[in-house]
N, C-alpha and C positions, 0 to 999 in steps of 0.2 A: 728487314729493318734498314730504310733508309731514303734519304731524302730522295729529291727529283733529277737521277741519274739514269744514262742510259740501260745500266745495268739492270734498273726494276725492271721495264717491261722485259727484258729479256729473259730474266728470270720470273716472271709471271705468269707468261706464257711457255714455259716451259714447264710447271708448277699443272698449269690445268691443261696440259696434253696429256702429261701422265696419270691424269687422273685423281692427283693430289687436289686438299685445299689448303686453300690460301689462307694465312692468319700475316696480315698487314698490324706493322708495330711501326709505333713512333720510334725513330731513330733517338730523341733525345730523353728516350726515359732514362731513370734512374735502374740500379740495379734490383730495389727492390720490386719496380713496375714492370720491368720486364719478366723478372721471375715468376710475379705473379699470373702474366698473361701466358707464358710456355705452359708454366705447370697445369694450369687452366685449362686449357686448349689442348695439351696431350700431343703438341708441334714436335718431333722428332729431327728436321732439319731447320738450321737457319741458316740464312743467307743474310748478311751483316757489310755495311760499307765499313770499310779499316776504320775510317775516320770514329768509328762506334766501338770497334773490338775490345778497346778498355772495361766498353759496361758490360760486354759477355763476357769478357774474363771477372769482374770482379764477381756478378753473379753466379758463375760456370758453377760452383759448388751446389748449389741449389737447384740447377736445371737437370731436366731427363732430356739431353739431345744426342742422338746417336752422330749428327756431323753438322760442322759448321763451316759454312764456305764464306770465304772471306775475299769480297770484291777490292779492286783496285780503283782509283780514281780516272783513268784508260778503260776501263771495262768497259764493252759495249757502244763504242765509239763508231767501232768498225771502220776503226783509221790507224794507221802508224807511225813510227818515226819523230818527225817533229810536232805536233798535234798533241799526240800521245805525253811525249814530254812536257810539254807548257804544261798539260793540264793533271800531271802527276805533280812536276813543282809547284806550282799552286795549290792543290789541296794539301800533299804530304806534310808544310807548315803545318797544318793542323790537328796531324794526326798525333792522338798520346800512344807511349810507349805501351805493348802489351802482349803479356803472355799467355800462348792458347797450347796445349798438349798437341804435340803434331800428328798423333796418329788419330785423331780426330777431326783437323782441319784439312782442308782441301783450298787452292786459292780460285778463283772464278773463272781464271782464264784457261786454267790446266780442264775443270771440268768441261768445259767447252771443247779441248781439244781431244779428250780422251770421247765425251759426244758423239764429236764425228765420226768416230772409228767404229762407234755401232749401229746395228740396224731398229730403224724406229718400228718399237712396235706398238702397234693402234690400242687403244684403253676402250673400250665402248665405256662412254659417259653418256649416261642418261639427263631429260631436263631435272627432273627432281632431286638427281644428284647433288651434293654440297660444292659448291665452288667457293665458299667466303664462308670463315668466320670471321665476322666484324664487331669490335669491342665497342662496346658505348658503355654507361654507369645506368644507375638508376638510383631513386631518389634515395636510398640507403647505400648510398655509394658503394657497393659490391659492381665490380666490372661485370659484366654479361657479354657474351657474344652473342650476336643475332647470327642466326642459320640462313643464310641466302644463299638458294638453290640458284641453279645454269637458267633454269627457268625467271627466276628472278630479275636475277641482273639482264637477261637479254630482252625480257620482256621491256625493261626501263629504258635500255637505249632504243627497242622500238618504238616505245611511246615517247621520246623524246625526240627521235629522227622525223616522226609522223609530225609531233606536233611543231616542229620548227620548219618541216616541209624540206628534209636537206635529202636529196637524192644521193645513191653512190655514186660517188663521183663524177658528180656532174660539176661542168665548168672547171677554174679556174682552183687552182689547190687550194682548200681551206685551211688557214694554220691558226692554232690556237695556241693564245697563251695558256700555259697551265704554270700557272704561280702556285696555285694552293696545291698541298701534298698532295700524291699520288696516294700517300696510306689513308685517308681521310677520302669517307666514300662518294662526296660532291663531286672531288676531281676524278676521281678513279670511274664514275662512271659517266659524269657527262661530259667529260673533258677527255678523258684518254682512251673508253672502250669507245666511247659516240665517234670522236673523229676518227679511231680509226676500224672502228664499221664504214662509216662512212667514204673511207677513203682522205681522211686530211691526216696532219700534222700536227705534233706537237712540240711546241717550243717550251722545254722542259727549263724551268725557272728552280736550282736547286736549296736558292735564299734570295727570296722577294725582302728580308729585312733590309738588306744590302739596297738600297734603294737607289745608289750610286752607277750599281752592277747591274740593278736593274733596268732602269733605262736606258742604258748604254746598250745593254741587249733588244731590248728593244729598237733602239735607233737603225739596228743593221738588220731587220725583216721587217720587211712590209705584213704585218699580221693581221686578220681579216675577223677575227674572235674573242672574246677574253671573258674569264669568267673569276669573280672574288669574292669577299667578302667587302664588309663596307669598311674594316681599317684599312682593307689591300687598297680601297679606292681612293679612301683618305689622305692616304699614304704619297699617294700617285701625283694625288689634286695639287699636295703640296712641297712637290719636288721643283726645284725651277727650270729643270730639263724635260720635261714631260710635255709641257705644252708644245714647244717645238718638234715632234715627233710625229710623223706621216700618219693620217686617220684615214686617209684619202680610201682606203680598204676596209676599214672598219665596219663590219655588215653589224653582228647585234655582241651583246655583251650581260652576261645573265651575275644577278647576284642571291647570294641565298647565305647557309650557313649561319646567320643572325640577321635583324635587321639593318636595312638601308636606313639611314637618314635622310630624309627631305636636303639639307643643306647638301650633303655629298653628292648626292645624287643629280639635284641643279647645278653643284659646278663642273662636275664630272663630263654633263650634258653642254656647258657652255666651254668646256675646253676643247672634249674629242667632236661632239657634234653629234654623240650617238646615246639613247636613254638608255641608262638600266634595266633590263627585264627581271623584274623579282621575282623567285619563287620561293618555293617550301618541301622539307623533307625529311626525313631521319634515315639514319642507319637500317631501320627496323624497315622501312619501304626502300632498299634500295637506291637513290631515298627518292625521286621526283615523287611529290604526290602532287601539287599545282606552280603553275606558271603562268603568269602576262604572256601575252599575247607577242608577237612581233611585230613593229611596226610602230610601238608606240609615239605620242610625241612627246609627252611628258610620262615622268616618274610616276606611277600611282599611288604608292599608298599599300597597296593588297597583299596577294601572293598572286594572285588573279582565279586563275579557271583548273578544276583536276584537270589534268591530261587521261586519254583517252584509255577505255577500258576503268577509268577509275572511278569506284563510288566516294563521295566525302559527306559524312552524316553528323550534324553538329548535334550533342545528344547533352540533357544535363548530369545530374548526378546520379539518377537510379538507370540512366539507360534511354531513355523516353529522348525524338527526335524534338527538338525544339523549335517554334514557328519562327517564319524568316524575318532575320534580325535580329534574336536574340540572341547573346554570348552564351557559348556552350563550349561543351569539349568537343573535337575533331578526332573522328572515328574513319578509318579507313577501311576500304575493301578493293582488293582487283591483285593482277597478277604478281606485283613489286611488293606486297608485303612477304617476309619472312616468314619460314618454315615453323618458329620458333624462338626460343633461348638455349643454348647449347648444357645441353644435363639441366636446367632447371625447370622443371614443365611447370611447376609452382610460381613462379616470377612470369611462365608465358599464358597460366590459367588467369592472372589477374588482370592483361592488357590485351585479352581477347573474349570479343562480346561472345554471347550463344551464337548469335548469327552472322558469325567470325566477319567482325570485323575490330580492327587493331585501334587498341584507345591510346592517342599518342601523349596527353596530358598536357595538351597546350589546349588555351580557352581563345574563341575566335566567333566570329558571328560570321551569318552566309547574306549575300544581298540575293536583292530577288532576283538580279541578272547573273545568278551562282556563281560571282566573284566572293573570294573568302578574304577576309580581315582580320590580321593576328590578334587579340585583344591584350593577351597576358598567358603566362605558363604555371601550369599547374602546383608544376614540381619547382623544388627550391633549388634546382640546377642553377649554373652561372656558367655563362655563356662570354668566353673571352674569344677576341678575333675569331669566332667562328669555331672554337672547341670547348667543350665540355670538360667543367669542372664542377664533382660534389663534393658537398660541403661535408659530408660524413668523414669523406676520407682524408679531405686536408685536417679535419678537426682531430680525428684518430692519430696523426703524425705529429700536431701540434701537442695534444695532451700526454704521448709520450716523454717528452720535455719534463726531467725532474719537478720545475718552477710552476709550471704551470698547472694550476687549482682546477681549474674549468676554463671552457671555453666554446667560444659561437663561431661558424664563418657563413660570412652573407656575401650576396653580390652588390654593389653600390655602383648608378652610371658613372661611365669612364667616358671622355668624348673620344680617346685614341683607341682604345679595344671592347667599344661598347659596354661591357663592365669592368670590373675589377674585384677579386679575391680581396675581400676585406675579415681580418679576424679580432675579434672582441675575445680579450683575454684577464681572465682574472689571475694574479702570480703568486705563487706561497711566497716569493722571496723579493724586495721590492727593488732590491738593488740589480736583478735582469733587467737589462734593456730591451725595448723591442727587437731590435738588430741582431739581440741574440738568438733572440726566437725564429727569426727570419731566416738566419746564418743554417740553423736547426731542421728551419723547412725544406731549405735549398739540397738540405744532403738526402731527403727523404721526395723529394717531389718535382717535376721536371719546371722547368722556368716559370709558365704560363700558371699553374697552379699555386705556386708559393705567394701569399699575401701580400699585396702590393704598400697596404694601410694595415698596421698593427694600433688596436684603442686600448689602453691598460683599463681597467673600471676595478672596482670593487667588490663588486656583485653583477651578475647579470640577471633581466628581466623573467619572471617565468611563470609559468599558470597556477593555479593550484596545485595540481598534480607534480608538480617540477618539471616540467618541459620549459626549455629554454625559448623563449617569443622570437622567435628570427627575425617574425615580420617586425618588430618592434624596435629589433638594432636595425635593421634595413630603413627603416624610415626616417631613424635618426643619423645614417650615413653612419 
């Protein structure tokens, strides 16, 4: 549990030597999002940056965790002294007061040092073995982990080293920025296991919001890599330190996690000099299933080509492969799909064909030069900067809320976070204000999911049956 500090990889790989799996948690959930994903997952220890310990403590009551180690802002620096200090004053501002039972915590640096004193002994890990549960939703907004075996995840950096053509270590250090989280599977595997298979670096970014902070970091490494989303690009385009900033290194720069924009994408290009390579992926493959090419001159448009070992079969609604051209749904097969859903074979019988391959519920058509084009998503997911938010379970949070009668949430474009969490609410009590509703979600739901746009209505749209028209408040923003 925690942002992009030296501590994660440290504790990550020390996680899959022993043999353990890893369950990667947003550092900024709430108490009730984390409790749900421990209890969930059946996770026995966390490892927690302080600057978080308030949300284990306030949940502690509700978790089954035998220990919780609690890093420092100096953790895993492997520096001391003065170094050490700046970067303890600096964070400890922000840490909230909080209390943990001590005979359950351990702090990060003590386990390290009590480590050393013992002898390592070997785990035989097999490929099929679980190295990741990785949490996504699904369209009834129940979280699921996907089961991503050793085989998985290494199979994707292979197919991502092959298809980008990056030898070990050859040449000149490769350093990547890695802005987007570590717990969030884009950067975790093509940013932090990729480089450092391959022998590079990562220039671990622990708040790219900081946009101030971030450039500035940027300014002191000449960096050769960089991989976001299209508001991290946004973001970037319109800092007015960014253009002054050494590209002279800059080899390629991949975006995926939501779509690129054409406009971000052209300025992006007219600032640093280097195109976005788009690709495409879920949690559920590990995720690369396709990528552009390198080399490009311009932005395409696609996600471009699978990567290698991969089948992609656009298929319509009964299963049946679709002729080329037609929008279908994207089915995958090859070695980066998952094991599963963790305890729910029910949830993994519905998103795997007879002739296993994984239906990912986004509609895309193929060209004849087997470049693929996103068309639209199945599910009524919303997609903010690159994270997954369902609508079931903001709405579950919302209608807790004495006031409120019913209630809808859609996604509506957002030009800054590609969507926006918008809730259509109807109120038993007229004198609630939006804000209160809001104030309501904030204590139940971590930033990015809490409604950015609250509609008051009357009534809401609905079929015969009573189902609420989603599409219906969606069109109407």
């Amino acid at each position: 549990m925690m942002p992009n500090v030296p501590a994660y990889p440290v504790a990550l790989f020390g996680a899959l030597t022993v043999g353990a799996t890893v369950v990667n948690i947003n550092p900024l959930y709430t108490p009730r999002e984390l409790a749900a994903q421990i209890n969930d997952s059946g996770a026995r220890t966390l490892i927690v940056l302080e600057n978080f310990a308030a949300t284990v403590a306030d949940a502690l009551p509700g978790l089954g965790l035998d220990r919780i180690v609690v890093a420092g802002p100096g953790d895993g620096l492997g520096a001391k002294g003065a170094l050490v200090n700046l970067v303890a004053r600096h964070v400890r501002k922000v840490v909230p007061a909080y209390r943990l039972p001590p005979g359950r915590v351990t702090r990060f640096a003590a386990a390290l040092r009590t480590g050393r004193r013992l002898p390592l002994t070997r785990v035989p890990v097999a490929p099929e073995d679980l190295a990741f549960l990785q949490y996504t939703g699904g369209t009834t907004g129940v979280a699921k982990a996907a089961m991503l075996t050793h085989r998985n995840i290494m199979s994707n950096v292979a197919q991502s080293q092959t298809w980008f053509g990056m030898r070990d270590s050859d040449g000149p250090v490769r350093v990547m920025v890695t802005a987007l989280p570590l717990y969030h599977i884009f950067a975790l595997t093509c940013c932090f296991l990729l480089f450092v298979r391959t022998g590079g670096t990562c220039l671990l970014i622990p708040n790219p919001r900081d946009a101030d902070g971030f450039v500035k970091t940027l300014s002191r490494h000449r960096f050769t890599h960089m991989s976001g989303v299209n508001t991290l690009f946004n973001l970037l385009n319109n800092h007015p330190g960014f253009a002054k900033l050494d590209f002279s290194r800059l080899d390629f720069v991949v975006g995926g996690g939501m779509a690129v924009q054409k406009a971000v994408a052209n300025r992006w290009k007219a600032i640093t000099g280097a195109t976005i390579i788009e690709g495409y992926g879920l949690s559920e493959t590990s995720p690369v299933v396709c990528v552009n090419p390198c080399g490009l001159d311009a932005w395409s448009g696609t996600i471009g080509y699978p990567v290698p070992s991969t089948e992609v079969s656009i298929r319509d609604a009964d299963g049946r492969p679709v002729p080329t051209g037609e929008a279908g749904e994207i089915c995958v097969r090859g070695p980066q799909v998952m094991a599963g859903y963790w305890n729910r074979p029910d949830e993994t019988a519905k998103v795997m064909t007879a002739d296993g391959f994984f239906r990912t519920g986004d509609v895309a058509v193929m060209r004849a030069d087997g470049q693929v084009r996103i068309v639209d998503r199945m599910k009524d997911m919303i997609l903010v900067s690159g994270f997954n938010v369902y609508p079931n379970e903001v709405e579950d949070v919302l209608a807790a809320h004495p006031a409120v009668l019913e209630c809808a949430v859609v996604g509506v474009p957002c030009p800054d976070a590609g969507e926006m969490v918008t809730a259509h609410v109807v109120l038993r009590d007229d004198a609630v204000t939006a804000e209160t509703i809001r104030s309501h979600a904030r204590t139940q739901l971590t930033g990015y999911k809490v409604p950015r746009k609250i509609v008051i209505h009357e009534s809401l749209p609905k079929t015969n049956v009573g189902k609420v028209l989603r599409r219906a408040l969606r069109e109407n923003g």
